[in-house]
C-alpha positions as a Markdown table, in Angstrom:
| # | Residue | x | y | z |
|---|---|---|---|---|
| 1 | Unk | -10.3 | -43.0 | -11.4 |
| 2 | Unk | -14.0 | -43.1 | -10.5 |
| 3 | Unk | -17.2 | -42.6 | -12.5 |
| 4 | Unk | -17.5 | -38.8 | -12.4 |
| 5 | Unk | -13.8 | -38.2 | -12.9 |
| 6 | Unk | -14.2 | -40.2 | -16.5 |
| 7 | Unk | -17.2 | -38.6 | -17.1 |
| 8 | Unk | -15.6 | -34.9 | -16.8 |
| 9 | Unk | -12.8 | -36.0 | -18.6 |
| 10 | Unk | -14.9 | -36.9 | -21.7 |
| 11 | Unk | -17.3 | -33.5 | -21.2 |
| 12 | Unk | -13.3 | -32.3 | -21.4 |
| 13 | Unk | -12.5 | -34.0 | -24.3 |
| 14 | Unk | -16.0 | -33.6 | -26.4 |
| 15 | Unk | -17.1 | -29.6 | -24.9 |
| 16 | Unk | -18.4 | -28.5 | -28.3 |
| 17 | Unk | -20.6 | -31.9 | -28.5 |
| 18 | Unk | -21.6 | -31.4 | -25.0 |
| 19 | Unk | -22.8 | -27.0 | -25.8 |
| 20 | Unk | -24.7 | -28.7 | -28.3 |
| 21 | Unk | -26.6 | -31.5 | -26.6 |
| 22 | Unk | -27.2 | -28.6 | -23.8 |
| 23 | Unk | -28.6 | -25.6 | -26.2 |
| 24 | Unk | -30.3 | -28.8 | -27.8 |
| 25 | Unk | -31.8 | -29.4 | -24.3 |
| 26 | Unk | -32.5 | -25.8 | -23.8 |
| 27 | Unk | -34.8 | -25.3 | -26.8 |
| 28 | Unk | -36.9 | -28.3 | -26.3 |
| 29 | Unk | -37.4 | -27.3 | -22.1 |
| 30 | Unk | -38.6 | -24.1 | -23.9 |
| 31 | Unk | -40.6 | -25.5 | -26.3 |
| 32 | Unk | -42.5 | -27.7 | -24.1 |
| 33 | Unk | -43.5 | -25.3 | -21.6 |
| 34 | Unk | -43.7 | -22.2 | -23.9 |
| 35 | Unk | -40.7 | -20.5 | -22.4 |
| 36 | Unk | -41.8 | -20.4 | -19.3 |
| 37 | Unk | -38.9 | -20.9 | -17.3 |
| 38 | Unk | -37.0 | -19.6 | -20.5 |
| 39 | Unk | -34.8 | -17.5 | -17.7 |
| 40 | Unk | -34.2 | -20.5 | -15.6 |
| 41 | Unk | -33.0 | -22.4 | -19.0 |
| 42 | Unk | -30.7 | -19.9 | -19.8 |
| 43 | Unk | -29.1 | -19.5 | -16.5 |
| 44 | Unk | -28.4 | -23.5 | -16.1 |
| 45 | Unk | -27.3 | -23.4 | -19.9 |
| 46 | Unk | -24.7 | -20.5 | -18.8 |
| 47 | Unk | -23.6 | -22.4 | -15.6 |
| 48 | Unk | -23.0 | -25.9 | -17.7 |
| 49 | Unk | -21.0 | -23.9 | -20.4 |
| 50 | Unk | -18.9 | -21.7 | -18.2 |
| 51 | Unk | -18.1 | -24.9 | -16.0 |
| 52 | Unk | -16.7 | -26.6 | -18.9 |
| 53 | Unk | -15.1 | -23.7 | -20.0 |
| 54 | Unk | -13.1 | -23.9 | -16.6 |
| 55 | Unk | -11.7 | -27.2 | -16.8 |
């Protein structure tokens, strides 16, 4: 089993910890730049979330 195969296995194993650390993430890239990219934030929030929702 490599690396990234233990790594998605834990994001498996810990999703609710890892929607957190990401909306976490989210709020302070918007908070820094004002919520500028606020859109682009959102989007890569959504793709992170639904990809762990898939596995």
């Amino acid at each position: 089993m490599g690396f990234l195969d233990k790594a998605k296995d834990l994001a498996e194993q810990h999703a609710d910890k890892v929607e957190a650390a990401v909306d976490k993430a989210g709020d302070l890239i918007d908070d820094k730049t004002d919520g500028k990219y606020a859109d682009k934030v959102d989007q890569a929030q959504n793709f992170v979330k639904d990809k762990l929702q898939e596995s």
